[in-house]
C-alpha positions in Angstrom: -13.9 91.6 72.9 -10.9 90.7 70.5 -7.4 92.4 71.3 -5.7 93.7 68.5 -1.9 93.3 69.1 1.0 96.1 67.7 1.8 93.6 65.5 -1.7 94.7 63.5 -1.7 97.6 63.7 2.0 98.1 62.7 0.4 96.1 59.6 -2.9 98.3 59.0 -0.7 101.5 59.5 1.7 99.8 56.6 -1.0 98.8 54.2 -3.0 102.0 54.5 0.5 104.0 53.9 0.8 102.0 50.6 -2.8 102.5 49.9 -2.3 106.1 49.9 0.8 106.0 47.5 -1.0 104.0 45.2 -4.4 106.7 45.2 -1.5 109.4 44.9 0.5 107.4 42.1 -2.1 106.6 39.7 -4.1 109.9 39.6 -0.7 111.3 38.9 -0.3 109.3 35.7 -3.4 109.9 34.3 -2.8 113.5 34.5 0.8 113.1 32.6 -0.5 110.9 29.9 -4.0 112.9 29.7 -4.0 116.3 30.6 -0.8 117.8 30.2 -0.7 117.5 26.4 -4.4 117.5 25.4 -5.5 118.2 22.2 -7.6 120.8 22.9 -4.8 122.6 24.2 -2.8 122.0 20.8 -6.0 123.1 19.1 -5.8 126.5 20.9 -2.7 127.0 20.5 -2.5 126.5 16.8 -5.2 129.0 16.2 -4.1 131.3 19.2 -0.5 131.9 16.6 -2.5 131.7 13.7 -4.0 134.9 15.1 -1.5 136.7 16.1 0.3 136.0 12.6 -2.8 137.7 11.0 -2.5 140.7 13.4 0.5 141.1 12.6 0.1 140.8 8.9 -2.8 143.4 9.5 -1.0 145.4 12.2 -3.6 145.2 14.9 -1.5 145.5 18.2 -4.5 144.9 20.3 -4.6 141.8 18.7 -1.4 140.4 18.8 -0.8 141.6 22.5 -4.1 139.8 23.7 -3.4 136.5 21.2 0.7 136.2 22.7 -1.0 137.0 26.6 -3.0 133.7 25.9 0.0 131.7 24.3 1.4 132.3 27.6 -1.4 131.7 29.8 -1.8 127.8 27.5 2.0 127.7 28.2 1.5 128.1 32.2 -1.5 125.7 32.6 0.5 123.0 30.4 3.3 123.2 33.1 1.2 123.2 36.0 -0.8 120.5 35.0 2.3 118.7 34.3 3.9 119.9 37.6 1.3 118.4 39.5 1.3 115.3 37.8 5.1 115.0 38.4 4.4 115.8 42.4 1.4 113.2 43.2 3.7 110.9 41.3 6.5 111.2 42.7 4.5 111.5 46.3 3.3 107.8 45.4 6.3 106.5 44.9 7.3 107.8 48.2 4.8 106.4 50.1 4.9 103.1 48.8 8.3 102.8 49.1 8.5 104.1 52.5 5.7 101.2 53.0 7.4 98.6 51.5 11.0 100.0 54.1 8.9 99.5 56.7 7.6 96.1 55.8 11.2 95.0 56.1 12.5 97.0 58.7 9.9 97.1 61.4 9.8 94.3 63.8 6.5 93.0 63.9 6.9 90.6 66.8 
């Protein structure tokens, strides 16, 4: 039966720890660059104002109420989305720096 030592598994405890940052890291760009500014979202928005401008020009207040409540609901999932691309970012950079302290600071003799 082989022994592992502390010194490996003060290494796989390191590597997996960078491994995580780097599944937390990359997810968190791809929602930045992807989601946070689709087009779709644009889209909605663009015809979401165009609405209430005609509601307003028509003087429907049911309209304009419901077309400025969706404005701000595109407005809040824009900034979530963003905020949780910011936060598994930021978690990744953590965690592989944290990794890459204890590469250097961890005797592994």
């Amino acid at each position: 039966m082989p022994i592992i030592s502390l010194q490996l598994i003060k290494m796989t405890m390191i590597l997996l720890l960078f491994l995580n940052g780097i599944l937390a890291f990359l997810p968190g760009i791809y929602i930045l660059i992807t989601r946070s500014a689709g087009r779709e979202l644009h889209a909605l928005t663009t015809q979401t104002s165009s609405l209430a401008q005609k509601g307003i020009t028509e003087e429907i207040a049911g309209l304009v109420g419901n077309a400025s409540a969706l404005v701000e609901a595109i407005n809040d999932l824009i900034k979530t989305n963003a905020g949780i691309g910011v936060f598994l970012t930021t978690l990744g950079v953590g965690l592989m720096g944290l990794a890459i302290y204890l590469t250097f600071n961890v005797e592994l003799f």
